[in-house]
C-alpha positions in Angstrom: 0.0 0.0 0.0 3.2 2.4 0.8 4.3 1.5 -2.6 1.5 2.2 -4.7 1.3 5.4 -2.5 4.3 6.5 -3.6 3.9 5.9 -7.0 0.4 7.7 -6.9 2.5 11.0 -5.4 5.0 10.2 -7.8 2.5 11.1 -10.9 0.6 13.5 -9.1 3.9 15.7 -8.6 5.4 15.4 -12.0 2.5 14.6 -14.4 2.0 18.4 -15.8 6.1 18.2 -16.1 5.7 14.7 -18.0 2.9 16.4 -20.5 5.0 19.4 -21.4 7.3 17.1 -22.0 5.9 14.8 -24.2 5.2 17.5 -26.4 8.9 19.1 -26.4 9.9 15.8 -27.8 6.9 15.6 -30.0 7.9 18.9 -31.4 11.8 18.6 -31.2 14.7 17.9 -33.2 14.9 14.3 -32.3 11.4 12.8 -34.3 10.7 16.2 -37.1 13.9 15.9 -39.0 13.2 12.1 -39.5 9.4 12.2 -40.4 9.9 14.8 -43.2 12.7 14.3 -44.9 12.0 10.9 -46.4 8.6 12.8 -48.5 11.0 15.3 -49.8 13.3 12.7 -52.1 10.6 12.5 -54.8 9.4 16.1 -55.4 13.4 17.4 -55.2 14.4 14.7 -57.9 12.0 16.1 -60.1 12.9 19.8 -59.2 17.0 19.6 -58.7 17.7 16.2 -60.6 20.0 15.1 -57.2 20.3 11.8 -56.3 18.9 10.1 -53.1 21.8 10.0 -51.6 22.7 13.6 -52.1 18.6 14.5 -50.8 19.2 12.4 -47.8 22.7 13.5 -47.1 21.4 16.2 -44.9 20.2 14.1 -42.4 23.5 12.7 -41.7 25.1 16.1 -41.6 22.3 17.1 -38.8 22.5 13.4 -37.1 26.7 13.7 -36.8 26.2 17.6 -35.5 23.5 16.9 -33.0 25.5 13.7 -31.9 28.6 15.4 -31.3 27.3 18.2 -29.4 24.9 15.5 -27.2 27.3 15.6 -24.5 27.9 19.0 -24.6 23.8 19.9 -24.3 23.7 17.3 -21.0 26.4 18.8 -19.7 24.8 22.3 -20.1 21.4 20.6 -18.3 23.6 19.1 -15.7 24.8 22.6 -14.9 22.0 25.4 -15.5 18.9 23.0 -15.4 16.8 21.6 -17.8 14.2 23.9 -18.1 16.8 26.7 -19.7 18.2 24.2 -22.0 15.0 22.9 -23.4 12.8 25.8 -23.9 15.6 28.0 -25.4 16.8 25.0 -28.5 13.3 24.3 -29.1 12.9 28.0 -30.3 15.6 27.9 -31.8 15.2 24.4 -33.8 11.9 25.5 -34.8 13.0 29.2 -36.0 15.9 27.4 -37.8 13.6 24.6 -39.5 11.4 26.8 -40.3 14.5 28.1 -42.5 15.2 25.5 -44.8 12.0 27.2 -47.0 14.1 29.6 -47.6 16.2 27.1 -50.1 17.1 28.6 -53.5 14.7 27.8 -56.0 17.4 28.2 -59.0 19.1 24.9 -60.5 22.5 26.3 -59.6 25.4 24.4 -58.3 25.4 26.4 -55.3 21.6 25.6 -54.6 22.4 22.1 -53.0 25.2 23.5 -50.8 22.8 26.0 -48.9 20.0 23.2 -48.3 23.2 21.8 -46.5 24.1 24.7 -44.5 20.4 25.2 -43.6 20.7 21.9 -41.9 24.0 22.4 -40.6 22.0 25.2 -38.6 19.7 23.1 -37.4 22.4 19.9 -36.1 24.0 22.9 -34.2 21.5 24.3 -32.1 18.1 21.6 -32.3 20.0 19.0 -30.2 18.7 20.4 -26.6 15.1 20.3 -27.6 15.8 16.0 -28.0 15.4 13.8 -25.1 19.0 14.4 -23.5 17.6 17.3 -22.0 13.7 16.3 -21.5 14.9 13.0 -20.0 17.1 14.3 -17.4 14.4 16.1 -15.1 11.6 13.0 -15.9 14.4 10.8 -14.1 14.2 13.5 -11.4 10.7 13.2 -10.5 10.2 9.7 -11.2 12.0 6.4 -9.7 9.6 3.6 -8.3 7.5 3.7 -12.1 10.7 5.5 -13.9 11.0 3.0 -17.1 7.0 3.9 -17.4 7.7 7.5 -17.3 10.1 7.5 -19.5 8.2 5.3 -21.4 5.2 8.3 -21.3 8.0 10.4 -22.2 8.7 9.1 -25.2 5.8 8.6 -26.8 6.2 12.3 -27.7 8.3 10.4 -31.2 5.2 8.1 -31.6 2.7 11.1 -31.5 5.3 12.5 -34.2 5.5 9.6 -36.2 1.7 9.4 -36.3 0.4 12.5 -37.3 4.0 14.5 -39.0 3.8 12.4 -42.4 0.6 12.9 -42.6 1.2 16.6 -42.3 4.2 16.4 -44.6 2.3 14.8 -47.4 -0.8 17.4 -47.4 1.7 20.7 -46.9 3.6 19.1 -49.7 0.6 18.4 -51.9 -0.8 21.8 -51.3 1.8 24.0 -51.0 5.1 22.2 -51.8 8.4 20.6 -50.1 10.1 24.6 -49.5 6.7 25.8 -47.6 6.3 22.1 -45.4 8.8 22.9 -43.6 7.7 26.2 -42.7 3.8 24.5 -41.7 5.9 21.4 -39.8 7.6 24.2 -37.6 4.7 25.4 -36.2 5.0 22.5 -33.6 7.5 23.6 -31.5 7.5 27.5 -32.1 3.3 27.6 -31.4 2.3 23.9 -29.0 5.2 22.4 -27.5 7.0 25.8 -26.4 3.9 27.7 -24.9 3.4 24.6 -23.0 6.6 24.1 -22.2 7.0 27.4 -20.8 4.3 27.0 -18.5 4.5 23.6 -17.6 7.8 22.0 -17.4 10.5 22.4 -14.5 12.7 20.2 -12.7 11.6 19.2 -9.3 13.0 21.0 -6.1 15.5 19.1 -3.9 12.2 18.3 -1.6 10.7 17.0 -4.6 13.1 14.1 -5.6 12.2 10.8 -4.8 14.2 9.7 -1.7 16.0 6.9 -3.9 18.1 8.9 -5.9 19.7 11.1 -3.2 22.2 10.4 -0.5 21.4 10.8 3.3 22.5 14.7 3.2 20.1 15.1 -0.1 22.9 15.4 -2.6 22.2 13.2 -6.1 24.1 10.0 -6.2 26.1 8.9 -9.3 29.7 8.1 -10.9 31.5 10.4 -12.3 31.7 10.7 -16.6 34.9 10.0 -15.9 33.9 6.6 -13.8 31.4 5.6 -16.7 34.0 5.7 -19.7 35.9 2.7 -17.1 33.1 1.1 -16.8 32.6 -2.0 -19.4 28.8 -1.6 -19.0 29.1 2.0 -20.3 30.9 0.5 -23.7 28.7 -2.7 -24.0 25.2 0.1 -24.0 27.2 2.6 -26.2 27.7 -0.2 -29.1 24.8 -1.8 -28.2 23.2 1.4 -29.3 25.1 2.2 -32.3 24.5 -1.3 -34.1 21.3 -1.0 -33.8 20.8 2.6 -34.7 23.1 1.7 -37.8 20.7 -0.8 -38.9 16.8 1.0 -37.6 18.0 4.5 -38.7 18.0 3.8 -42.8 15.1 1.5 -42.8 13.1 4.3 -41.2 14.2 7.2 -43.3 14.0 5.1 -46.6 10.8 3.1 -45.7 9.0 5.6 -47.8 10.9 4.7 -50.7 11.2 1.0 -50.2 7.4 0.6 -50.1 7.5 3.5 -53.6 9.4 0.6 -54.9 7.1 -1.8 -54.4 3.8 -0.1 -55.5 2.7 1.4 -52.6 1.5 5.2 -53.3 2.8 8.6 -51.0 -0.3 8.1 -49.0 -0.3 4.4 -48.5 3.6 5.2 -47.6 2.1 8.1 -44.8 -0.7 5.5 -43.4 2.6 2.9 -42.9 4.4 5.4 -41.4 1.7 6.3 -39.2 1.7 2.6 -38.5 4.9 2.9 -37.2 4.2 5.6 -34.9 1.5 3.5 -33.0 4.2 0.8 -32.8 6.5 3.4 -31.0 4.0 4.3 -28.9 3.4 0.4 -28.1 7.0 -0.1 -27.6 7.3 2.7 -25.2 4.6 2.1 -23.0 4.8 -1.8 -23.0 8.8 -1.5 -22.4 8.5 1.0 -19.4 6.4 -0.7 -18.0 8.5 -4.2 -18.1 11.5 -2.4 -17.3 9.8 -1.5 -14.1 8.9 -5.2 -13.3 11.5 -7.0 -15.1 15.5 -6.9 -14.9 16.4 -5.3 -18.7 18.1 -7.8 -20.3 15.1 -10.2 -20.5 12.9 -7.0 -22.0 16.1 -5.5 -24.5 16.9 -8.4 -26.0 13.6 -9.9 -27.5 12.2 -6.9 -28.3 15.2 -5.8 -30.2 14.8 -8.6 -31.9 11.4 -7.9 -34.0 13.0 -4.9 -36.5 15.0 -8.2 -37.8 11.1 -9.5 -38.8 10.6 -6.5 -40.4 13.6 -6.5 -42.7 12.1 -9.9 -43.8 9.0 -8.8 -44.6 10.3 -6.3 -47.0 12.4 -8.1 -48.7 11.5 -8.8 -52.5 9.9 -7.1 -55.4 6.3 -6.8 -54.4 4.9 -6.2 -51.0 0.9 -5.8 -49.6 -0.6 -3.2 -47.8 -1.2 -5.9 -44.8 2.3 -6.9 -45.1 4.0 -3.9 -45.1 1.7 -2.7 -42.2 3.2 -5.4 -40.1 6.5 -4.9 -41.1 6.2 -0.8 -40.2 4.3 -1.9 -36.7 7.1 -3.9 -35.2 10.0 -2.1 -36.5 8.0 1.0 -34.8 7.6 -1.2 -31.8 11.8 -1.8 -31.3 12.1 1.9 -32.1 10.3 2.4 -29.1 12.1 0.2 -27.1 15.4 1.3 -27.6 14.7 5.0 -27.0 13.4 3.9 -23.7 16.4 2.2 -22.7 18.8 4.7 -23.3 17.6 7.0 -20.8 16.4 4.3 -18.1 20.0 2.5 -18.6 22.0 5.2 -18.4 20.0 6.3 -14.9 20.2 2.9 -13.2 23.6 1.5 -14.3 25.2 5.1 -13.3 22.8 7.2 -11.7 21.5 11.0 -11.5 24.6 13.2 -10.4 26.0 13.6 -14.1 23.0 12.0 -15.8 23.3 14.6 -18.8 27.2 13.7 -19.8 26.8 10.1 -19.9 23.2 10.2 -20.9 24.7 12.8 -24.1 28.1 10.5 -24.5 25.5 7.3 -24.9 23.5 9.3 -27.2 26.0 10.3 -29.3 26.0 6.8 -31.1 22.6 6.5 -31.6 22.5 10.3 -33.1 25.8 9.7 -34.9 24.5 6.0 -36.9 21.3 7.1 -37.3 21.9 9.8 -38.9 24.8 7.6 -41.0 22.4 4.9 -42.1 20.3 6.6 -44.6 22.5 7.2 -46.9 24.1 3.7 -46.7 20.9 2.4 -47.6 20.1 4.9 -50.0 23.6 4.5 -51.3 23.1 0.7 -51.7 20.0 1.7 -53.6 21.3 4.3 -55.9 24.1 1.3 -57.1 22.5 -1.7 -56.9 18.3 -0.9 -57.9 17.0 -2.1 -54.5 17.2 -2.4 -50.8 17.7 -6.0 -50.4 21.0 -6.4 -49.7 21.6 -3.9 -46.6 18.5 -5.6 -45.3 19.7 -8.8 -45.1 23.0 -6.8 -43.1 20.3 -5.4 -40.8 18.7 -8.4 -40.1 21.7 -9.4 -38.2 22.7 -6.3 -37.0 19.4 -6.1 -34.7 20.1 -9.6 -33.4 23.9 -8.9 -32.5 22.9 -5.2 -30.9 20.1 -6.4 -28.6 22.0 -9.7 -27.5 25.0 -7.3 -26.4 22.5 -5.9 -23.2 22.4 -9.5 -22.0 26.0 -9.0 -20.4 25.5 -6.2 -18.9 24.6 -8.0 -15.1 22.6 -6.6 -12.2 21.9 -2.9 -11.8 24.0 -1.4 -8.9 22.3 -1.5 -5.5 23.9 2.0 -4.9 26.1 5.2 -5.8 28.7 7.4 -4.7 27.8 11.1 -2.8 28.7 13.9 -5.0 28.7 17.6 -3.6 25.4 19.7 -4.6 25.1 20.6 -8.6 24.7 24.3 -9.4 21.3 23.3 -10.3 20.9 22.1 -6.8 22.0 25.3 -5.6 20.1 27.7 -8.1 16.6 25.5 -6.7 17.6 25.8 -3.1 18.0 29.8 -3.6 
C-alpha cells in the first residue's frame, strides 16, 4: 500500500512536467527531421535532378552535429537546469527549421550547398530540444514507475510519427516541399513551447524521490569520468550504435522502399503512421517491463522484431497488410530502444552527471542514425534495390540487442557527490 502510495505522489507531482514534455519531444529535433525528410526525395528529384543519396545527405550532416554536441547539451542541463536548456533549442530548432523554405529555387550548383548549410543550422543548435535534456528532469521526478515514465515520455516520437507524415504529405501536396517545412515548424514555435514554458521544471530538492539522493540530499552517481571505465558503459554505447546503424536507414528510406514496391505517398504516410503507434506500443509496454523485469530479458527480445521487419520487406512486391506489419514492429523496437537509453544510463550510473553520460550514450545513436540513410540509399542508388543492406540489418538487430544480455545486475547503490549548481540555483 506504501508502494503504490508513492507511486500515486510520484505522478501526481510530476505529471503536468511529463505532459509538457511529451510534447517538447513531440515537437523537437529528435522525431521532425526524421518524419519529413523521407517525403522530400521524390518532389526534389523532379525539381534539382539530385540523387537520393545527395537528398538524404542532410540528415546525416544534422545526425553527426547533434551527436557530437549531445554531450555537450547534457552537460549544459547538468549545470543550469533543464528547463533553460530545453525551452531555449526548441525556439531555436523550430526558427531554424522553419528556415530550410528559404532554399534557392534556382538549378545552380550552389543551390544544394545552402539546403546543407540550412541543416548544418539546425544539427548545431536543435539537439537540446531531444530527449537528452527532457529525459534528465523525468528521471528526477520519477523512480519507483521511472521506465514507465520515461516510457510516457517518449511517446512524444510516436505522436510525431503518427500524425508529422501525414502533415508532410498534405503541406507538400498543397503547397510544396520549401513551404512544409515552414507548416511542420509550427509544432515547436506555437504547441510544444507555450506549453513548455508554463508547464515543465525540474523538481525542487524536496521534490526528488528519496532513492536517488544520498542521506545529506545530494544526487548520487559516478563520475563521466567513472562511466567511460566502466565495461557496461561501452557494451550500451555499441549496443546502441549497431542498432541505430541498422533501424535509422530503414526508417528514413521506408517511404521509398514501399514506392518501390507499388505502394503510393499516402499508403507510404498510413505505414508510417503505422509505425508511430508501434513506437507508442513499444514505449509504454517497455517501461512498464522495465519497471517489473531486470532489462536484459525486455532489451533483447524486443530488439529482436525490427529483424522480422527486414524480412518482410524483402523482394519485389509487398501488400498493404504486409508492409503494415512490417512498419508496426520495426516501430515497436524503435520504441524500445529509446526507452532504454535514458532508463539505462540512470540505473547502471545514476543521476549526479546523468546529462554527460546520458549525451556520450547518445551520441552513437544520433551519430548511426543519422549515417544509415545514406548507406541504404547508397546501396540503392548502385544496386536498384534495398535488399542487400536488409539482409546486413537483419543481423545487426540480433547482434545489438544480445549485447545488453552481459551487462549484469543494476548497482544497488552510488557514490555522494557535492550539490550541482542546479541544486544550488533550486535551493536559492
Amino acid at each position: 500500500m506504501a508502494e503504490n502510495t508513492e507511486v500515486r505522489n510520484e505522478f501526481s507531482k510530476g505529471w503536468t512536467v511529463l505532459l509538457a514534455g511529451v510534447l517538447g519531444v513531440a515537437c523537437g529535433a529528435s522525431p521532425l527531421p526524421f518524419n519529413v525528410i523521407g517525403f522530400t526525395v521524390e518532389p526534389m528529384i523532379a525539381e534539382f535532378g539530385w540523387s537520393r543519396t545527395q537528398i538524404l545527405f542532410p540528415i546525416t550532416i544534422f545526425g553527426i552535429i547533434a551527436a557530437l554536441l549531445a554531450p555537450f547539451f547534457g552537460s549544459l542541463a547538468d549545470k543550469y537546469g533543464v528547463r533553460k536548456v530545453a525551452l531555449y533549442s526548441l525556439l531555436a530548432f523550430g526558427l531554424s527549421f522553419a528556415a530550410i523554405s528559404l532554399t534557392p529555387t534556382a538549378q545552380a550548383s550552389s543551390t544544394l550547398y545552402i539546403y546543407y548549410a540550412l541543416w548544418v543550422v539546425v544539427g548545431l543548435i536543435g539537439i537540446g530540444s531531444t530527449p537528452v535534456s527532457w529525459s534528465r528532469a523525468i528521471n528526477l521526478w520519477f523512480f519507483k514507475h521511472r521506465g514507465l515514465a520515461l516510457g510516457i515520455l517518449l511517446l512524444g516520437t510516436s505522436l510525431a510519427a503518427i500524425v508529422v507524415p501525414k502533415l508532410a504529405v498534405w503541406a507538400i501536396e498543397n503547397y510544396g516541399w520549401r513551404e512544409m517545412f515552414a507548416i511542420v515548424a509550427i509544432l515547436p514555435l506555437f504547441v510544444a513551447l507555450p506549453i513548455g514554458y508554463f508547464l515543465f521544471r525540474e523538481p525542487r530538492p524536496d521534490e526528488r524521490p528519496k532513492a536517488i539522493l544520498s542521506d545529506s540530499g545530494n544526487l548520487t552517481g559516478v563520475t563521466l569520468r567513472d562511466a567511460l571505465r566502466d565495461y557496461r558503459f561501452w557494451l550500451i554505447w555499441l549496443s546502441v550504435a549497431i542498432i541505430a546503424g541498422a533501424f535509422g536507414g530503414a526508417f528514413i528510406n521506408l517511404p521509398t522502399m514501399l514506392s518501390d514496391r507499388g505502394l503510393d505517398a499516402q499508403s507510404a504516410a498510413s505505414i508510417m503512421g503505422i509505425l508511430g503507434v508501434g513506437i507508442l506500443g513499444g514505449r509504454l509496454i517497455t517501461g512498464a517491463l522495465l519497471d517489473r523485469f531486470w532489462q536484459g530479458f525486455v532489451a533483447f527480445p524486443l530488439l529482436c522484431l525490427p529483424a522480422l521487419s527486414c524480412y518482410l520487406l524483402l523482394g519485389d512486391d509487398i501488400t498493404f497488410f504486409i508492409a503494415a506489419i512490417a512498419g508496426f514492429l520495426l516501430g515497436f523496437a524503435a520504441g524500445a530502444e529509446s526507452d532504454l537509453i535514458a532508463y539505462l544510463t540512470g540505473r547502471y550510473f545514476g543521476m549526479a552527471n546523468y546529462g554527460k553520460i546520458y549525451g556520450m550514450l547518445y551520441m552513437p545513436f544520433g551519430f548511426f542514425n543519422a549515417l544509415s540513410p545514406i548507406i541504404y540509399a547508397s546501396v540503392r542508388d548502385n544496386t536498384g534495390s534495398y535488399d542487400s543492406i536488409l539482409y546486413v540489418a537483419i543481423f545487426a538487430f540480433v547482434i545489438g540487442g544480445g549485447l545488453l544480455l552481459f551487462l549484469g545486475r543494476y548497482p544497488e547503490s552510488f557514490p555522494e557527490t557535492e550539490a550541482t549548481t542546479t541544486d544550488k540555483l533550486v535551493e536559492v
